[in-house]
C-alpha positions in Angstrom: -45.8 12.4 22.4 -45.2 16.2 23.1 -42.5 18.6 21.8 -40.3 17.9 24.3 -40.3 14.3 23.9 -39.9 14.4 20.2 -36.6 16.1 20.6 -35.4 14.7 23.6 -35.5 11.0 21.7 -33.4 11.8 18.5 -30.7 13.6 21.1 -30.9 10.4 22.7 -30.1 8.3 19.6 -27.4 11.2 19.1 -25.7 10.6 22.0 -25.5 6.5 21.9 -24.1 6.9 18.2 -21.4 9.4 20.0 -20.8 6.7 22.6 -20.1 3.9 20.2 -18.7 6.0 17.5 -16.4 7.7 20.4 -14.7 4.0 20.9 -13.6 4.0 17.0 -10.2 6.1 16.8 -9.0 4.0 20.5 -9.7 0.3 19.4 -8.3 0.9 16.1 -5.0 1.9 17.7 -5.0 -0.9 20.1 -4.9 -3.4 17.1 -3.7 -1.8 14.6 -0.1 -2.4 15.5 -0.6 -6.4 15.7 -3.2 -6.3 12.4 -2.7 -5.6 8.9 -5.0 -2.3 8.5 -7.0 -3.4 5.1 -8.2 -6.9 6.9 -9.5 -4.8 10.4 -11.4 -2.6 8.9 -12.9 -5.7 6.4 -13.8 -7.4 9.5 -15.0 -4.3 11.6 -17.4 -4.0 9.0 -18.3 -7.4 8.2 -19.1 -7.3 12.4 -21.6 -4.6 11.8 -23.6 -6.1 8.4 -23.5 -9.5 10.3 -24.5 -8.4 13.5 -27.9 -6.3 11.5 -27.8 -9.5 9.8 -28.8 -11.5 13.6 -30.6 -8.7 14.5 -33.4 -8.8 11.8 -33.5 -12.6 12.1 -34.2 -12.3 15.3 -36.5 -9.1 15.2 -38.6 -11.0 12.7 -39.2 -14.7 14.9 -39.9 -12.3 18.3 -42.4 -10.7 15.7 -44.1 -13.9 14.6 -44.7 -12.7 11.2 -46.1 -8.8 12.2 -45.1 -6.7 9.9 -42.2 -4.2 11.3 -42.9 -0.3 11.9 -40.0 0.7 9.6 -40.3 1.0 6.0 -38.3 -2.0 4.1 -35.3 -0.6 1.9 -36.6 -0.8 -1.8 -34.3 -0.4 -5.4 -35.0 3.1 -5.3 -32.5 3.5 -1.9 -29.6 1.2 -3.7 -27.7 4.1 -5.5 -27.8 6.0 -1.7 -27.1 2.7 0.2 -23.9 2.0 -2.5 -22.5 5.7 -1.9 -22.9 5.0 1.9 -20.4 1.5 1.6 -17.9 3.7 -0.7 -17.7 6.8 1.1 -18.5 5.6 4.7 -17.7 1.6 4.6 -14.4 1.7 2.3 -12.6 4.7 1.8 -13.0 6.4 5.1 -11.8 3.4 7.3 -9.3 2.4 5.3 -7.7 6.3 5.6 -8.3 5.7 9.2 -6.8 2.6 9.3 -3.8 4.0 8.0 -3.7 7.2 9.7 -4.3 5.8 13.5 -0.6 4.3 13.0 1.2 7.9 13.0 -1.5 9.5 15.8 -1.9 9.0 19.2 -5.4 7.6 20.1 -6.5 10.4 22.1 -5.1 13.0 19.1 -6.8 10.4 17.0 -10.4 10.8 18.7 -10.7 14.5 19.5 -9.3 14.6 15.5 -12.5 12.6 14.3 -14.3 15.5 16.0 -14.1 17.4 12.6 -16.4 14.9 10.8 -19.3 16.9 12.8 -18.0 20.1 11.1 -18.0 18.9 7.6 -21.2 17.0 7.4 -22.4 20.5 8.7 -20.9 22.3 5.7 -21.8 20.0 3.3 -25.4 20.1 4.4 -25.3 23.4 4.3 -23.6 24.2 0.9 -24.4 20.8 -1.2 -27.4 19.8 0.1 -29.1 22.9 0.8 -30.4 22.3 4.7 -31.2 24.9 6.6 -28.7 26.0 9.4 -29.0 29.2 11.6 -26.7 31.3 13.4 -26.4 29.1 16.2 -25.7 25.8 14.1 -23.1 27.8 12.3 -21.4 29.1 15.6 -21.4 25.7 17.1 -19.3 24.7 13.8 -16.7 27.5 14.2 -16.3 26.4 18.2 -15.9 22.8 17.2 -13.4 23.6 13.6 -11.2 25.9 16.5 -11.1 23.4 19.4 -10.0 20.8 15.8 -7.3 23.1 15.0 -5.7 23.2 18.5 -5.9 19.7 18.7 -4.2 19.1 15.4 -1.0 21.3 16.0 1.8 19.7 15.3 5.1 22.0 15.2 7.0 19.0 14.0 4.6 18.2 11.0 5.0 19.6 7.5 2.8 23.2 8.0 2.2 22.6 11.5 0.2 19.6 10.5 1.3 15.9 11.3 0.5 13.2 8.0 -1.3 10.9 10.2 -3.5 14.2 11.8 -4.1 14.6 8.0 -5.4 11.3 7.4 -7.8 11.1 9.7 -8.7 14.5 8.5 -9.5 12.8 5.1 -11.1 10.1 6.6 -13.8 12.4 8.2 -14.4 14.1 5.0 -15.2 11.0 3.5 -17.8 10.3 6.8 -19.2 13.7 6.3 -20.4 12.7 2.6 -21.5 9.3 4.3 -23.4 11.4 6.6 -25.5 13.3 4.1 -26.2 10.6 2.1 -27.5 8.9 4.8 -30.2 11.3 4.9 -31.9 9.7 1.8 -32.8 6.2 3.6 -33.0 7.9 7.1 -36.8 7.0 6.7 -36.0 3.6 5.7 -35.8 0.3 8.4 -32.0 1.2 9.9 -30.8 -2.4 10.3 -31.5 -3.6 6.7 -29.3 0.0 5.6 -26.3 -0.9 7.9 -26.4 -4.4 7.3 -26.2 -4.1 3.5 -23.7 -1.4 4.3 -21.9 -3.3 6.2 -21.5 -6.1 4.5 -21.1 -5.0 1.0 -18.1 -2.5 2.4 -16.7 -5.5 4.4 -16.4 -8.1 1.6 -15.2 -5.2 -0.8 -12.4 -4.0 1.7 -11.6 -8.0 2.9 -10.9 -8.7 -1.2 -8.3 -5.5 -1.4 -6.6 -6.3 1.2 -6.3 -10.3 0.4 -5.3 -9.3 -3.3 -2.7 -6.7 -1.8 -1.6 -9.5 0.3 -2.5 -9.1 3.8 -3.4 -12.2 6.1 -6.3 -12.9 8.7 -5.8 -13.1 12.1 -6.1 -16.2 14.3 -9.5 -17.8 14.0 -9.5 -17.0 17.8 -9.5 -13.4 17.6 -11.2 -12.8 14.7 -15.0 -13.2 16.9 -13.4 -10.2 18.7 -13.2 -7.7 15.7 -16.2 -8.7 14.5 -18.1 -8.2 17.8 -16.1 -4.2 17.8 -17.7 -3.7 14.4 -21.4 -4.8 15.7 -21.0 -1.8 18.3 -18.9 1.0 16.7 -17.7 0.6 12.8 -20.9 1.1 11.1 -22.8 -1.2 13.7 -24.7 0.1 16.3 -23.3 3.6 16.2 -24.8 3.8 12.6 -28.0 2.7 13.0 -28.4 5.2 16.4 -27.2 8.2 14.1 -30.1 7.2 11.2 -32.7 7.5 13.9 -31.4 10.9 14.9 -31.1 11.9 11.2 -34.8 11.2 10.4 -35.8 14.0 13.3 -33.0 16.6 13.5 -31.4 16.2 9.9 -28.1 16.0 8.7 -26.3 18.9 10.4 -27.5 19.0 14.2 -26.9 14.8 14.2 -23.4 15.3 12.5 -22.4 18.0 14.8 -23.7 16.2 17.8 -21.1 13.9 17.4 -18.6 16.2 19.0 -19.0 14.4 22.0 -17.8 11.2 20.7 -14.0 12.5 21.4 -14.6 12.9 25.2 -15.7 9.3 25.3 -12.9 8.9 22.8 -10.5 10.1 25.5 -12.1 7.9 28.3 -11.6 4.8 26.3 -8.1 6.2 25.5 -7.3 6.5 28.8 -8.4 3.3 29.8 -6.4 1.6 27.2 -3.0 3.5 27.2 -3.1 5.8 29.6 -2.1 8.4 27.4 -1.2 11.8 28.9 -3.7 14.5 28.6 -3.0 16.4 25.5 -1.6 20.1 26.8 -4.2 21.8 24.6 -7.1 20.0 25.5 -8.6 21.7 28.4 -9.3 24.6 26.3 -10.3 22.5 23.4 -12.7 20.8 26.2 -14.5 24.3 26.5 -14.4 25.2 23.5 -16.2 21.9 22.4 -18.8 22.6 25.1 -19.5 25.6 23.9 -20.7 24.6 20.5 -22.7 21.4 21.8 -24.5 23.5 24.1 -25.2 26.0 21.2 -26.0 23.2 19.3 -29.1 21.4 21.5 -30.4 24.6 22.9 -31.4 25.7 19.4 -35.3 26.9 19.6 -36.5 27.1 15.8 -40.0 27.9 14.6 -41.7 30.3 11.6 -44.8 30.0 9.3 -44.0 27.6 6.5 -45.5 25.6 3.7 -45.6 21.6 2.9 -46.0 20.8 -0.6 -47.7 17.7 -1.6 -45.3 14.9 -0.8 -46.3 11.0 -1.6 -43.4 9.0 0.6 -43.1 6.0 2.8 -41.5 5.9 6.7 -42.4 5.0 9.7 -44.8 7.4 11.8 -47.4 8.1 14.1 -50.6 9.8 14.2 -50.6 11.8 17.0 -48.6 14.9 15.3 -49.0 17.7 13.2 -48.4 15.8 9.4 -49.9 12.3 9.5 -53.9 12.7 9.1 -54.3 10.8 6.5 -57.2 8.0 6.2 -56.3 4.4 6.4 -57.8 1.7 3.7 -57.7 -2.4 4.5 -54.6 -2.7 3.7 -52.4 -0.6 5.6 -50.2 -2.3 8.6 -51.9 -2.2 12.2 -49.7 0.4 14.4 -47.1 -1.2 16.8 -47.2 -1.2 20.8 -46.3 2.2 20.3 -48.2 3.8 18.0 -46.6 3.8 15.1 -46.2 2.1 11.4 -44.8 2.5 8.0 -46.5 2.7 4.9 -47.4 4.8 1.8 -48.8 7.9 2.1 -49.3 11.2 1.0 -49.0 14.6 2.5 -51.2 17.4 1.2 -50.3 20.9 1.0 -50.4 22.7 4.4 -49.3 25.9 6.2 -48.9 26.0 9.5 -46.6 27.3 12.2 -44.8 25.4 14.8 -41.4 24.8 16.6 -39.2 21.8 14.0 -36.2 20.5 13.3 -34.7 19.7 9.6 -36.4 16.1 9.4 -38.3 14.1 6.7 -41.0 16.9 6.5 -39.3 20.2 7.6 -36.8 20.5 4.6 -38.3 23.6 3.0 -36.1 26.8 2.3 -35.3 29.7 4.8 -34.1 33.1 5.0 -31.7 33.0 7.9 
């Protein structure tokens, strides 16, 4: 696989999460009004950790007992996979939940296009990833295209309580988002699924002991399929194989195209009128995501001896390491996931932030 390949893959994986992940703010607001918020989101999420649930089952019997080319989730990735269900599976939907009652869905999706811009900062300033010049000037296009978008002269400071909320709930995603990173190496569906469902049953028992109700046994299949392809489901496990090649930041902020399929969806739903400020908040946006992908990054740097365990391939510049009897044969496609270790090297080459490239810079 060449350079070109290796980066057009994870922008792939970026893109799908941004499809899936676009349909969130719209399909909350097209139920929210007929279901109690606490129980939605419990069953959103119980839809994605059930739906990794099939998906493993069914990986493993087309398998017939061949080991899979991702690394299985271990104790070590608990305290990162717990964090995810608080931050990411509880408190952010529920804010959401919440919010998407006071905001228009359209307002509502081009709003959850800030969650790119705070993963970004908080990859930046709390856990110490490298961003450049362009990185940071895609976050200030995407933070001003937020801030038209959020104007409310009606609101208390020119902000609206529901635009707050969902505000808050990408804050919360953004710390999802960088702790993600940790397991990004780690088999995707076993993290979402025990995300999923450990966030679902958490959220389901608040909102039964605060009193709220399930819907009809007819419609509850419904939510649960949403949840499979948008809260925590699909979308998630897309954005951890971006995050183990482009790291935190770049996947975050590639998410800002997630409100343009949020408007589509919106659109199709309501057919909400175009918000007045959102052809320039269109360009705007455009401006960061293209200062965003056509980021061109390379120096002389050093790996220090590094003893892990992901999936990989052998055919790039970090995995030359000799195999004994009891490694995994490689898939269809090359690749497999065991122990290994790394020896010191220093080289020079185009990268992005991923499980090997997370040494410091002088930007």
């Amino acid at each position: 696989m060449n350079f070109r390949q290796q980066n057009l893959i994870p922008l792939l994986y970026a893109t799908l999460s941004a499809v899936f992940f676009g349909s969130c703010a719209p399909v909350t607001k097209y139920f929210v009004s007929d279901i109690e918020p606490l129980m939605l989101a419990a069953l959103f999420y119980l839809g994605s950790g059930l739906g990794m649930l099939t998906l493993i089952i069914g990986c493993r019997i087309f398998r017939r007992g061949k080991p899979p080319s991702d690394s299985p989730v271990n104790i070590h990735d608990l305290p990162y996979l717990a964090g995810m269900s608080v931050f990411g599976g509880i408190l952010a939907p529920v804010v959401l939940m919440y919010s998407m009652k006071e905001t228009q869905a359209a307002t509502g999706s081009l709003l959850l296009n800030f969650e790119p811009v705070a993963t970004g900062l908080f990859a930046a300033f709390i856990f110490q990833e490298a961003v450049g010049k362009r990185i940071w000037g895609a976050m200030v296009l995407i933070t001003m295209s937020c801030l038209l978008l959020s104007y409310d002269p009606s609101g208390i400071f020119g902000l609206s309580l529901g635009a707050a909320g969902v505000l808050l709930a990408c804050i919360f995603w953004a710390f999802d988002n960088n702790i993600s990173r940790r397991v990004s190496g780690k088999d995707p569906f076993s993290c979402i699924m025990i995300k999923g469902l450990s966030a679902g049953l958490c959220t389901g028992f608040i909102a039964i002991l605060i009193g709220e109700h399930l819907p009809s046994y007819v419609e509850v299949p419904m939510f649960l399929l949403i949840g499979f392809f948008s809260y925590g489901g699909l979308a998630s496990v897309f954005f951890l194989l971006a995050l183990r090649s482009i790291g935190t930041a770049r996947t975050g902020l590639f998410l800002a195209l997630s409100p343009f399929f949020g408007v589509l969806f919106s659109f199709l739903l309501f057919h909400e009128p175009i918000h007045q400020a959102f052809p320039l908040a269109f360009l705007i946006m455009i401006l960061g995501v293209y200062l965003l992908v056509s980021e061109k990054h390379a120096h002389i740097h050093t790996h220090v001896p590094l003893v892990h365990d992901h999936r990989h391939a052998h055919n790039d510049l970090h995995h030359d390491h000799v195999h004994g009897s009891h490694v995994p044969p490689v898939s269809s496609t090359g690749e497999h996931s065991h122990l290994h270790a790394h020896k010191e090297i220093t080289h020079v080459h185009p990268h992005k932030p991923d499980l090997h490239h997370q040494h410091e810079h002088k930007i």
